[in-house]
C-alpha positions in Angstrom: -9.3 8.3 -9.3 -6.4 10.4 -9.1 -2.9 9.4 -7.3 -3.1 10.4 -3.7 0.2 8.5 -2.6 3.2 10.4 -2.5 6.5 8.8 -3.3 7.8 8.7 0.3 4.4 7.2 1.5 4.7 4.4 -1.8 8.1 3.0 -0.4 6.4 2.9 3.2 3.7 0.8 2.0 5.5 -1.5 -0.6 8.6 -2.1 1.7 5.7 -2.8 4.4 3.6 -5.0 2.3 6.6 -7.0 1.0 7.1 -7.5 4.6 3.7 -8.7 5.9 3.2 -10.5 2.8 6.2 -12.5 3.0 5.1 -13.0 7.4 1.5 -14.3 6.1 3.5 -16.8 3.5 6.3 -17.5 6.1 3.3 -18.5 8.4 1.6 -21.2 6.9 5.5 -22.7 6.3 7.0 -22.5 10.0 5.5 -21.2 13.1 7.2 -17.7 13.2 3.6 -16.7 14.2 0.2 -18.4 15.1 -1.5 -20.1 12.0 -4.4 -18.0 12.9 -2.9 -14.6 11.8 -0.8 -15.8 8.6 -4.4 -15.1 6.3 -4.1 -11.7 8.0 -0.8 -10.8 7.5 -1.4 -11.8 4.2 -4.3 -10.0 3.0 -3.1 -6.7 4.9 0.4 -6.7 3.6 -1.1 -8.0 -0.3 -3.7 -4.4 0.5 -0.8 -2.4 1.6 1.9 -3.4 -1.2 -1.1 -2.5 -4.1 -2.0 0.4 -2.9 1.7 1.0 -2.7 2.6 0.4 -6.7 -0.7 2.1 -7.9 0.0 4.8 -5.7 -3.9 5.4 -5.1 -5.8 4.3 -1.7 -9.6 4.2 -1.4 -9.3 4.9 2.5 -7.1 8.1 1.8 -9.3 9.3 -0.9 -12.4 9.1 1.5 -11.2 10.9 4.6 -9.1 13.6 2.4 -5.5 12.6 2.8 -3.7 13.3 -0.3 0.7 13.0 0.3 1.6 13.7 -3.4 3.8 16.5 -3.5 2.9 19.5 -5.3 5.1 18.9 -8.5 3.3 15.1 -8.3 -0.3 16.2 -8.2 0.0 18.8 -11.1 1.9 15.9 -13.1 -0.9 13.7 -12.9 -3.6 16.2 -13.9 -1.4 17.3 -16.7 -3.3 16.0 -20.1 -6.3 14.7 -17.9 -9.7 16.6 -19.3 
């Protein structure tokens, strides 16, 4: 599958992954939020932050959203046959 996540849209998601990641975690410790949504925050934020680093999302792929940059996309399919 080729990279469909541009570099603006990778920090997004990691810096937003870290985040919810680190709420699910923080959850099951104190009672920021209900013990009910820390598995939530969890497995959204652990979704969000791969997608981030490997730069390629299933969901994107399916409904055609690609936010690589020009330069990026022809990068990637550079040696690729």
């Amino acid at each position: 599958m080729e990279r469909n996540v541009g570099r603006t849209d990778q920090v997004v998601r990691i810096s937003g992954g870290v985040v919810l990641l680190g709420l699910g975690v923080n959850a099951v410790m104190d009672t920021c939020v209900p013990d009910l949504y820390a598995p939530l925050f969890a497995g959204i934020g652990g979704i969000i932050l791969g997608t981030g680093i490997i730069r390629k999302c299933p969901i994107c792929k399916v409904t055609g959203i690609d936010t690589t940059e020009g330069s990026e996309a022809e990068e990637d399919g550079a040696g690729q046959d």
